[in-house]
Steps between C-alpha positions, in 0.01 A plus 500: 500500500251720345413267238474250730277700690286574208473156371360392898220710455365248260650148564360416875741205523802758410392762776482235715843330418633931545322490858636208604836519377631825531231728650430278826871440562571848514248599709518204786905660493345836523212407787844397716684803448170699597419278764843576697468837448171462706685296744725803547265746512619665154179434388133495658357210624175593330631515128351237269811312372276455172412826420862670616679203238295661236550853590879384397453271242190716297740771428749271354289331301320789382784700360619192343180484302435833413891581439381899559840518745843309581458230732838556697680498824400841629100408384555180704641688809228782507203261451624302808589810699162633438329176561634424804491879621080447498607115679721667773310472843599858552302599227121669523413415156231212644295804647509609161188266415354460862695242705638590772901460509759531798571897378477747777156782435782743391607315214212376372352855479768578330490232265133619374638862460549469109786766545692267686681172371351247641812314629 
């Protein structure tokens, strides 16, 4: 996959075959999942489905590239948990960057204090 990866970066007609075959797929599959955890309320209604896919995916990919650490099962499990902690419509991690979320005053205050973990 890395090779394949590396060769796209300078045949168009390959990246786009890559996109289209096996990047798109995955993420229209993905975009469901997310999209009933939304309909659950597991995750905010005001996540971008676009940007949380590659908040998944850009991890994976990454450490498949660079091959600086194991791409494994617990990698896999943490990089969701975390993801999905920040996508959680409990969470105060919005207020982070200035929008307002559905977090009470008390936790967001808490949130900023950089002695406390944000979630």
């Amino acid at each position: 996959m890395a090779e394949l990866l590396g060769h796209a970066q300078s045949d168009p007609t390959l990246a786009a075959m890559w996109r289209e075959r096996w990047l798109q797929p995955r993420r229209d599959a993905t975009a469901v999942v997310l999209g009933r955890g939304i309909e659950r309320g597991q995750i905010r209604r005001d996540v971008t489905l676009g940007v949380l896919m590659d908040e998944l995916y850009g991890p994976l990919y990454y450490r498949l590239l660079a091959r600086h650490e194991p791409l494994d099962d617990a990698f896999a499990r943490e990089l969701v948990a975390n993801t999905l902690r920040g996508s959680d419509p409990t969470s105060c991690s919005k207020s982070l960057i200035g929008i307002e979320s559905g977090c009470s005053r008390i936790k967001k205050t808490a949130c900023l204090r950089r002695d406390t973990p944000f979630l």
